[in-house]
C-alpha positions in Angstrom: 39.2 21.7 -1.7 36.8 21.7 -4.6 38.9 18.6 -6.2 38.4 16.7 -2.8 35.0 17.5 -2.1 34.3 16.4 -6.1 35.6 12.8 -5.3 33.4 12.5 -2.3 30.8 10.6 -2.8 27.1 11.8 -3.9 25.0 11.1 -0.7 22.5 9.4 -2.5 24.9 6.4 -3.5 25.3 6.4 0.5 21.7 5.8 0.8 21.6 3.6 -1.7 24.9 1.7 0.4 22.3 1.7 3.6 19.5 -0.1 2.3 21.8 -2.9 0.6 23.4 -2.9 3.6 20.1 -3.7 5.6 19.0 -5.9 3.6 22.0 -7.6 3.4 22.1 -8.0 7.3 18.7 -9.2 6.7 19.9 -12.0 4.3 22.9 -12.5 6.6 20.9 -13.2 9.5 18.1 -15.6 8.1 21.3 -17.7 7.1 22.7 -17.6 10.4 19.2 -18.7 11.9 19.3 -22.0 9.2 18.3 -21.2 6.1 17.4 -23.5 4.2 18.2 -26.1 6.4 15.6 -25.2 8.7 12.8 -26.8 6.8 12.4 -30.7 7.1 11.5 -32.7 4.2 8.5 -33.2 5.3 7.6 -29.5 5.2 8.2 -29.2 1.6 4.4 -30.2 0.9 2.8 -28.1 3.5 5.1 -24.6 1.8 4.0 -25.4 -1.8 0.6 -26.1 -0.9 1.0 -22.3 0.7 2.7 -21.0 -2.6 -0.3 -22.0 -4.8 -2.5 -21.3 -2.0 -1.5 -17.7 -2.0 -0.7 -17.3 -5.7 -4.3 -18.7 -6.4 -6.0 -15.8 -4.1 -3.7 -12.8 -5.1 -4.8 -13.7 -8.7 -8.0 -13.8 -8.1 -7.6 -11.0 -5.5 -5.9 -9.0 -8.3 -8.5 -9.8 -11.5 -11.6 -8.9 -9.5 -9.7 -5.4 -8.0 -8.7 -4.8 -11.6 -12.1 -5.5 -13.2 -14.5 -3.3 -10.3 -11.6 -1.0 -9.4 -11.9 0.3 -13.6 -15.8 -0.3 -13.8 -16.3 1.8 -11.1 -14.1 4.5 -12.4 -15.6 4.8 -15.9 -19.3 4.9 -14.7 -18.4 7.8 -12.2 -16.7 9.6 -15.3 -19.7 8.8 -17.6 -21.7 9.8 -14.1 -20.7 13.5 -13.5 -23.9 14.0 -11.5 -25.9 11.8 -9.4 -27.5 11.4 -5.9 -24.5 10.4 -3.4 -22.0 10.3 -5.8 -19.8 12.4 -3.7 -20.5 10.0 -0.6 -19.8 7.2 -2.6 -16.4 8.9 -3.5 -15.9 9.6 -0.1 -16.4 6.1 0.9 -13.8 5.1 -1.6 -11.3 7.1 -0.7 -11.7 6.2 2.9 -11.4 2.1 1.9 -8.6 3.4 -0.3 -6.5 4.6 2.6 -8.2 2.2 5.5 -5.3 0.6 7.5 -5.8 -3.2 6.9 -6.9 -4.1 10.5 -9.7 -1.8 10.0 -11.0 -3.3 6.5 -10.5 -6.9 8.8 -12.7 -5.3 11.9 -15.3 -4.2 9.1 -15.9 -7.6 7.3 -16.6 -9.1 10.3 -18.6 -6.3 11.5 -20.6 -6.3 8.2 -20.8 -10.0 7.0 -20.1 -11.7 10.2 -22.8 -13.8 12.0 -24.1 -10.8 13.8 -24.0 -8.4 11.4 -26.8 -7.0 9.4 -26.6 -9.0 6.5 -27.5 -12.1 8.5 -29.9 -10.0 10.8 -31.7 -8.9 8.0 -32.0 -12.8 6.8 -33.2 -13.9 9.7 -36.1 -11.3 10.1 -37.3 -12.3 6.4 -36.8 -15.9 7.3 -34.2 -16.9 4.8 -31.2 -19.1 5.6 -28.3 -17.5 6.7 -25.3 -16.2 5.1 -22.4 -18.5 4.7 -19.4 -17.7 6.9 -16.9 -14.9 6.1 -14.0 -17.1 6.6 -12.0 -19.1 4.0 -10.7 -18.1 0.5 -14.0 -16.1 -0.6 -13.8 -13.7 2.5 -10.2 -13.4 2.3 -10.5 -12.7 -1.7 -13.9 -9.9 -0.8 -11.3 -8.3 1.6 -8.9 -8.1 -0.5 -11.1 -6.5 -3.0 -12.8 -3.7 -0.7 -9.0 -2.7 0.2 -7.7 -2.4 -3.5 -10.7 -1.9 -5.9 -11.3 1.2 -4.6 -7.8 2.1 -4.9 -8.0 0.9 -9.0 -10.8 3.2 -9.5 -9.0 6.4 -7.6 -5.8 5.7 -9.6 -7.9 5.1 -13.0 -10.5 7.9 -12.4 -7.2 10.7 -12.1 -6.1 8.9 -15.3 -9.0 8.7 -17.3 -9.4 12.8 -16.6 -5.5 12.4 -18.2 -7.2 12.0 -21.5 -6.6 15.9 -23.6 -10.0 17.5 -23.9 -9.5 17.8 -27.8 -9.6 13.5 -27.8 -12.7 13.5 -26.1 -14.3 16.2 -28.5 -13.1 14.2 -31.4 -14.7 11.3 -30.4 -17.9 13.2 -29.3 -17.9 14.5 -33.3 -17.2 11.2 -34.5 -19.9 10.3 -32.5 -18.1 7.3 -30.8 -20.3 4.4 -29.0 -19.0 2.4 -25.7 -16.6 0.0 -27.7 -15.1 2.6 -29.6 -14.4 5.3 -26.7 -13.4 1.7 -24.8 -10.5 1.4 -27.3 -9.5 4.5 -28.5 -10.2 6.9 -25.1 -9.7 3.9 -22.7 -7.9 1.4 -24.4 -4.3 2.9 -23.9 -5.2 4.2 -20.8 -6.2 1.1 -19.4 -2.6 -0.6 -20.7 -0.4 2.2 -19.3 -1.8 1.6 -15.5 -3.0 -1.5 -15.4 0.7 -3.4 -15.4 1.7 -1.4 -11.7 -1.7 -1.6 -10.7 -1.7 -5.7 -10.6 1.9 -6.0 -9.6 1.8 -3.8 -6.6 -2.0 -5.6 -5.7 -0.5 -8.8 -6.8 2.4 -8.5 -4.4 0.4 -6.9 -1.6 -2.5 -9.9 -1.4 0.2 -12.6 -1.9 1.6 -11.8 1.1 -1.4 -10.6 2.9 -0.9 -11.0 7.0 -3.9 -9.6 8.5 -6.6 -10.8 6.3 -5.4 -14.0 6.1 -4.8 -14.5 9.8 -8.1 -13.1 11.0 -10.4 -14.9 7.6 -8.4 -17.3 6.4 -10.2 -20.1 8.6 -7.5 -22.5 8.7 -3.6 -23.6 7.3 -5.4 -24.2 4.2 -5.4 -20.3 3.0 -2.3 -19.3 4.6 0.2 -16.8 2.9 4.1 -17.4 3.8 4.0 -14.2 5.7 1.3 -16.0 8.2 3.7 -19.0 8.2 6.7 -16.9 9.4 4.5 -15.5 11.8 3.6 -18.5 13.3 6.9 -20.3 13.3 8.3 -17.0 15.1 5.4 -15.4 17.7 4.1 -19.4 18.3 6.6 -22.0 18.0 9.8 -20.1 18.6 11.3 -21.9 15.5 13.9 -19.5 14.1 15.3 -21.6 11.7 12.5 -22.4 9.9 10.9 -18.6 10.3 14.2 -17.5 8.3 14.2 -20.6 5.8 10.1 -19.6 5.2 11.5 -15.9 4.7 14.4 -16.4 2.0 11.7 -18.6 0.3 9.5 -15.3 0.1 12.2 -12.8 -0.7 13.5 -15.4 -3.6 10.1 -15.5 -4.8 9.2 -11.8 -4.9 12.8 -10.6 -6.2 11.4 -13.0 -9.1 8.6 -11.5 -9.7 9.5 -8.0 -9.3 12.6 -8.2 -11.5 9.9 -9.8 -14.2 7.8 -7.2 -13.6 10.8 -4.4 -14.0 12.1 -6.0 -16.8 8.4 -5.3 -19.3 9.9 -1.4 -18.8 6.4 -0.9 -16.5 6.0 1.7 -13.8 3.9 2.1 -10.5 0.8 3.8 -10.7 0.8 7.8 -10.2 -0.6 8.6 -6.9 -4.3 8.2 -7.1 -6.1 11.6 -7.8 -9.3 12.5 -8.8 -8.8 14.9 -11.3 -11.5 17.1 -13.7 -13.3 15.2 -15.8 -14.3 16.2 -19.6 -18.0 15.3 -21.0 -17.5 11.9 -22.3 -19.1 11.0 -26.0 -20.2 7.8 -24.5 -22.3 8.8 -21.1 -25.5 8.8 -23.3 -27.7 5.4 -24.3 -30.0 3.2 -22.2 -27.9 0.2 -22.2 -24.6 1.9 -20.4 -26.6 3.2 -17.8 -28.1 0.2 -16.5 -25.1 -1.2 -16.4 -23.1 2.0 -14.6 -26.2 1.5 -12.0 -25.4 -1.9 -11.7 -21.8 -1.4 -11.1 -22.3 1.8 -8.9 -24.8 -0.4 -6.8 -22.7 -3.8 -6.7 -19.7 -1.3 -5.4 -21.6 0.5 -2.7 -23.4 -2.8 -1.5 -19.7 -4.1 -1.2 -17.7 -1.5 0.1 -20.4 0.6 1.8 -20.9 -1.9 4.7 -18.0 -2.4 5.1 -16.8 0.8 5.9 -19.6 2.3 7.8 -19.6 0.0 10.1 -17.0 2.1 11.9 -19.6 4.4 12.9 -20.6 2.4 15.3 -18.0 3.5 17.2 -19.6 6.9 17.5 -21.3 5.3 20.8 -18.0 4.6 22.7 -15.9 8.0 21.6 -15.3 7.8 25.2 -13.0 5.1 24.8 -10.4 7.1 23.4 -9.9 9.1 26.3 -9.0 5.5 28.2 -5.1 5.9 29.2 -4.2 2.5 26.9 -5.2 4.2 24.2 -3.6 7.3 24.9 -0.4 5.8 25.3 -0.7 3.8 22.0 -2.0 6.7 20.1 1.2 8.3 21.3 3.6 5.3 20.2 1.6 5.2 16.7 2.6 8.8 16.9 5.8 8.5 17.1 6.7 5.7 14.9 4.5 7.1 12.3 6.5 10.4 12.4 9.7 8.2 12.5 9.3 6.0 9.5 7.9 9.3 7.7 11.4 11.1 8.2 13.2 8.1 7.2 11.4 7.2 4.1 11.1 10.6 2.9 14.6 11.9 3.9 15.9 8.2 2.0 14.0 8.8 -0.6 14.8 12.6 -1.4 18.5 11.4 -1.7 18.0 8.8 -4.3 16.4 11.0 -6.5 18.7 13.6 -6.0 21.6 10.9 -7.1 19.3 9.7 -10.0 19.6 13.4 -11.1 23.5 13.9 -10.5 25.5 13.8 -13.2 28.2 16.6 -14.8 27.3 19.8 -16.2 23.6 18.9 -15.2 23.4 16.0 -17.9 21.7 13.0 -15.7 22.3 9.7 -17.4 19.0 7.6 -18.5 20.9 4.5 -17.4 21.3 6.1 -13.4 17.9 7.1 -13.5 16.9 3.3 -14.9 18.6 1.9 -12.2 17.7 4.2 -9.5 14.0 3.7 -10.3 14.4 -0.2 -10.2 16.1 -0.6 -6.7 13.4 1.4 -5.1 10.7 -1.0 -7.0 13.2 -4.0 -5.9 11.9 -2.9 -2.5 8.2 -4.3 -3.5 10.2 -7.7 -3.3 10.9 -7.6 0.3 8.2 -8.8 2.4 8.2 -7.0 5.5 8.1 -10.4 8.0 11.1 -11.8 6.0 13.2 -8.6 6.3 12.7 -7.8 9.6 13.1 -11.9 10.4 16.5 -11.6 9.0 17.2 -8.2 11.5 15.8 -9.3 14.2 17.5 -12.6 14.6 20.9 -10.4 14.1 19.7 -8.3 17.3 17.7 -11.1 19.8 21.2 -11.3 21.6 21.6 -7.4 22.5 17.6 -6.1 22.4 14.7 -7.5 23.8 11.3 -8.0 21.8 10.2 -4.6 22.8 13.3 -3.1 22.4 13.8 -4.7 18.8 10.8 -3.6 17.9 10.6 0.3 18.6 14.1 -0.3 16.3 12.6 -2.0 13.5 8.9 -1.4 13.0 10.0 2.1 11.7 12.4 1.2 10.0 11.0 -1.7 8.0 7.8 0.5 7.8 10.2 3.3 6.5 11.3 0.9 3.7 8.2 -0.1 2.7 6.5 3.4 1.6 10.3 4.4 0.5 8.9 2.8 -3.2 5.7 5.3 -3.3 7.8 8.4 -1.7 9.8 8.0 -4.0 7.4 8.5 -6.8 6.2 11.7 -5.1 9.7 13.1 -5.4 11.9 11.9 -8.4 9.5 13.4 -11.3 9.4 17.1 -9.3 13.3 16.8 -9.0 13.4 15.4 -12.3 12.0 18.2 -13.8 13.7 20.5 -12.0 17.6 19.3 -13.4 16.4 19.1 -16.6 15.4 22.6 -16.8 18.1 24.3 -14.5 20.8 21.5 -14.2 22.9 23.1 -16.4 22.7 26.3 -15.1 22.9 25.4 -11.4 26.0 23.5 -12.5 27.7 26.2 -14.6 27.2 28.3 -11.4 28.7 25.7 -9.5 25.7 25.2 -7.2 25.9 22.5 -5.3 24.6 20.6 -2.0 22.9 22.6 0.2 23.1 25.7 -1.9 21.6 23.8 -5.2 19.0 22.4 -3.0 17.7 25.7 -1.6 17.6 27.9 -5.3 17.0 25.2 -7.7 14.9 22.3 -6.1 12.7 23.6 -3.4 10.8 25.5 -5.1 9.0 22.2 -6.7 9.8 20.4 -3.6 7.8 22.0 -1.4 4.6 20.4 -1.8 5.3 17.0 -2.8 7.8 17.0 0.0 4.4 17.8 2.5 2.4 15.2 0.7 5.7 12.6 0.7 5.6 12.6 4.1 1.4 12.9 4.8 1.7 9.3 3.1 4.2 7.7 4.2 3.0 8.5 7.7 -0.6 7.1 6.8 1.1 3.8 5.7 3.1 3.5 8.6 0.2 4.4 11.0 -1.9 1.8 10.2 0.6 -1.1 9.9 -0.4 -4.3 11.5 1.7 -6.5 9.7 5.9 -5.8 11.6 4.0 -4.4 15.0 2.2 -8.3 15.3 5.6 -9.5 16.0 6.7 -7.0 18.4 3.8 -6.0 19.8 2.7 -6.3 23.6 4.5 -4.8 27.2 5.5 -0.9 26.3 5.1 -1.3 22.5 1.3 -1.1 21.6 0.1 0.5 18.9 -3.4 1.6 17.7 -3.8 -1.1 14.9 -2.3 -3.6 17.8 -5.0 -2.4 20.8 -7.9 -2.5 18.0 -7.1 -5.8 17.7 -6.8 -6.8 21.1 -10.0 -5.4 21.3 -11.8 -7.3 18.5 -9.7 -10.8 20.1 -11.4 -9.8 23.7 -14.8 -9.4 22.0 -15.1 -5.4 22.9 -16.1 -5.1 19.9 -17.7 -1.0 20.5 -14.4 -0.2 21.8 -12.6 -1.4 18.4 -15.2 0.6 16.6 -14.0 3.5 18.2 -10.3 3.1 17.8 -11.5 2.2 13.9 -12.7 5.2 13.4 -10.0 7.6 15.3 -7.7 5.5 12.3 -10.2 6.1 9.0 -10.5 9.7 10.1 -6.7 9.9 10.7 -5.7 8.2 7.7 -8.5 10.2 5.4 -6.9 13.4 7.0 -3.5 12.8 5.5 -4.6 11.2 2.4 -6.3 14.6 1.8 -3.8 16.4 3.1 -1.1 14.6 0.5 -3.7 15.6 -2.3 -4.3 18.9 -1.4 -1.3 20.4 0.0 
């Protein structure tokens, strides 16, 4: 019995079979649409022009996140102590969790024509700000939504730095450039590589942002153009032949990216701070002011403008929202199982291995098909499913199917970094023994890994249920009839012009979303 239940094989590797599996339906199903052959020669133009398009705003989008994201974080450590520097880290974590739609709803709210920035102008007779749309609002967005991200991840690194380091310097009596490239320096070069591939990845193919500010075909991403040719046109051979572009062209860039050894970012912390040799001197203070004031001025607006919504609280009590806080509910709590429950057996089979000896190489190539996800843009995969299932489901129906499921795949990569070091940890300090003792499945799970399961399991799942919450980008498709989500009535809302009725539903998402960011740090 023991022989035949050791040739079984590990779970995990079934996982592992599901996911290529999916995405190879995916692929499948793209080629049965067309393919290729769905594009005409004469699209071949319009595509590349979209390819540098989007390549030329995700750099951009990436450098400037990069660049205030890490500013920001090394003047709030050389800042211990200021007025509002806990709002301000409030704010950031509440841009850093935002759901998309509700960093769209706040640009508008804040830059648009009848915001206060152009109110303000007018009363002091000044010429009015130019429009949000185009590549400069879609780059700004881009920006609030992952510079405040940067400087959470970098802050909880920066704190990384051992206590004796920053003493050291403080007795060598180390100025800005020095602590910049002895203290910060390899800092910096550890996190910075994830950082720009997963913003990189995430503004190339941008979907909300672009749609709402991206002011014409010029800045559209190939995620808008599968929307279109899918939701408008109906054309679902060139929606598939748009898609396999996009998956071709982020498998190349994510294999690139796993083949330079670099990781993703830990999960963004805060972290305790140590007195830093270089808070003192006239000139870094001005300029910590500076960037403290330029981030507020840009991110502030931007998300306070939700609070506007405080006047129509009694909009959430309508019965369309009810019902679509209760489907976000529920395919929240779905993709949260899924991703977490996927997740938890591919690090366990990264960790298998006899007499509790896991192999570098599994782990290696573990680690990399969960970052191969990154590569698959959520429109293209669930293109490629969807096409496979028009025949037997209807849109609704499709959709309550695959909006978890694509939603569950796409936090599997940052669940997944909740869980393997925890689990890693635990084999290499009990494998062994759990394996002399012959503990295995269940039993191993109970005694050896839930003990340091237990919390990252409750944080594994706060996130990926925040991510999934405030999807816009797989519910666009589907959305409408019996499947309408919060993200999808908000922007209903904002289409029809109710604009205090989007506030409110804006802020019932911030508040969620802080909740279980929190919750994921805390717990």
């Amino acid at each position: 019995m023991g022989r035949a239940a050791s040739l079984m094989p590990h779970p995990g590797l079934l996982a592992a079979g599901l996911i290529a599996a999916l995405v190879a339906a995916s692929l499948a199903g793209l080629s049965q649409a067309g393919g290729a052959a769905g594009l005409s020669a004469g699209s071949l133009p319009y595509l590349a022009g979209v390819v540098r398009g989007a390549a030329l705003q995700a750099a951009l989008s990436t450098l400037l996140s990069l660049l205030l994201g890490t500013a920001l974080a090394l003047a709030l450590a050389r800042r211990a102590a200021f007025p509002g520097r806990s709002a301000l880290i409030a704010i950031i974590t509440a841009a850093a969790v935002a759901p998309t739609i509700v960093v769209v709803f706040g640009m508008v709210a804040a830059f648009g024509r009848g915001g206060p920035l152009a109110t303000l102008a007018g009363f002091a007779g000044l010429p009015a700000p130019p429009a949000i749309y185009g590549l400069h609002g879609i780059v700004t967005a881009h920006v609030v939504m992952n510079a405040p991200l940067v400087a959470r991840v970098m802050l909880g690194a920066f704190a990384s730095i051992p206590a004796e380091r920053a003493r050291l310097a403080e007795a060598l009596r180390f100025g800005a450039l020095d602590c910049l490239r002895h203290l910060d320096g390899p800092v910096i070069r550890r996190e910075w590589p994830g950082l720009a591939a997963f913003i990189f990845l995430a503004c190339f193919t941008s979907f909300a942002v672009v749609l709402t500010l991206g002011g014409g075909p010029a800045n559209a991403t190939l995620e808008v153009a599968i929307y279109q040719a899918l939701r408008l046109d109906v054309d679902f051979a060139r929606a598939a032949a748009i898609a396999l572009l996009q998956i071709a062209l982020a498998l190349l860039f994510v294999a690139g990216f796993g083949l330079t050894g670099a990781r993703l970012p830990d999960a963004p912390g805060q972290g305790r701070m140590h007195p830093r040799p270089d808070r003192a001197g006239p000139s870094l203070l001005i300029l910590d002011v500076a960037v403290i004031g330029l981030s507020a001025l840009l991110i502030g607006p931007v998300m306070l403008s939700v609070l506007a919504g405080l006047g129509r609280l009694d909009a959430l009590a309508s019965p369309e929202v009810r019902e679509a806080a209760a489907v976000s509910l529920v395919l929240a709590s779905c993709a949260a199982i899924m991703s977490v429950g996927l997740a938890l057996l591919l690090a366990s089979a990264a960790e298998a291995a006899p007499l509790g000896r896991a192999s570098p190489a599994r782990r290696r190539l573990v680690d990399l098909s969960t970052l191969a996800l990154l590569g698959l843009p959520p429109f293209a995969l669930v293109t490629g499913l969807f096409v496979l299932m028009r025949g037997s489901f209807s849109l609704t129906g499709a959709g309550f199917v695959l909006v978890p499921l694509v939603n569950a795949l796409m936090a599997l990569p940052f669940v997944y970094r909740l869980l393997a070091p925890p689990l890693r940890q635990s084999a290499e300090r009990h494998g062994r023994l759990a394996a002399s003792l012959g503990l295995t499945g269940i039993a191993r799970l109970r005694i050896v890994a839930w003990p340091v399961l237990r919390r990252p399991l409750a944080a594994a799942l706060a996130l990926a249920a925040a991510l999934s919450l405030g999807d816009f980008g797989v519910i666009a498709l589907f959305g409408g009839g019996d499947l309408i989500t919060l993200p999808y009535l908000m922007a209903e809302r904002m289409g029809a012009y109710r604009i205090d009725e989007a506030g409110a539903i804006a802020l019932a998402l911030v508040a969620v979303a802080v909740g279980l960011a929190y919750a994921a740090d805390k717990v």
